[in-house]
C-alpha positions, 0 to 999 in steps of 0.5 A, spaced: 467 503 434 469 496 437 476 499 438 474 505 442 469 501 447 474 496 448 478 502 450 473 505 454 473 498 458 480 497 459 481 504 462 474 503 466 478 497 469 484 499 470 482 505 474 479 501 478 485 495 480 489 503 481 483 504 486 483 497 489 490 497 489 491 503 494 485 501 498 489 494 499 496 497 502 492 504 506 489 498 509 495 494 511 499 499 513 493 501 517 493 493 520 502 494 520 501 500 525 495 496 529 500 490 530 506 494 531 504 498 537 500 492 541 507 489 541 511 494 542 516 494 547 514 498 553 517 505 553 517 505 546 513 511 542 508 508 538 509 508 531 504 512 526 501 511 520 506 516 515 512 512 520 510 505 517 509 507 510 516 510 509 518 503 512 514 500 507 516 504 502 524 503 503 523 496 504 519 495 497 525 499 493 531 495 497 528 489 495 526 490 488 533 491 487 536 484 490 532 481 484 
């Protein structure tokens, strides 16, 4: 019986460190595009949502490749 709540308890708790997870990096790629298009160059378009995230992406699997 033990084993089964225990187990219970840690899926409980990883389902919520995914949640809060991807609510921290849709909340910083929201903060990254707010940044990015008050600094802008005028005359540059605007940088959207999707855009950044790709960005962050390719920049993440680059670098977890220089390890």
């Amino acid at each position: 019986m033990r084993d089964e709540i225990r187990k219970e308890i840690v899926a409980y708790l990883r389902t919520m460190y995914q949640s809060s997870a991807i609510t921290d990096a849709l909340e910083l790629i929201q903060n990254r595009v707010r940044s990015y298009n008050r600094c802008k160059i005028e005359g540059e378009p605007e940088m959207t949502f999707d855009e950044m995230a790709e960005l962050l992406i390719e920049k993440l699997t680059t670098y977890r490749g220089k390890r």
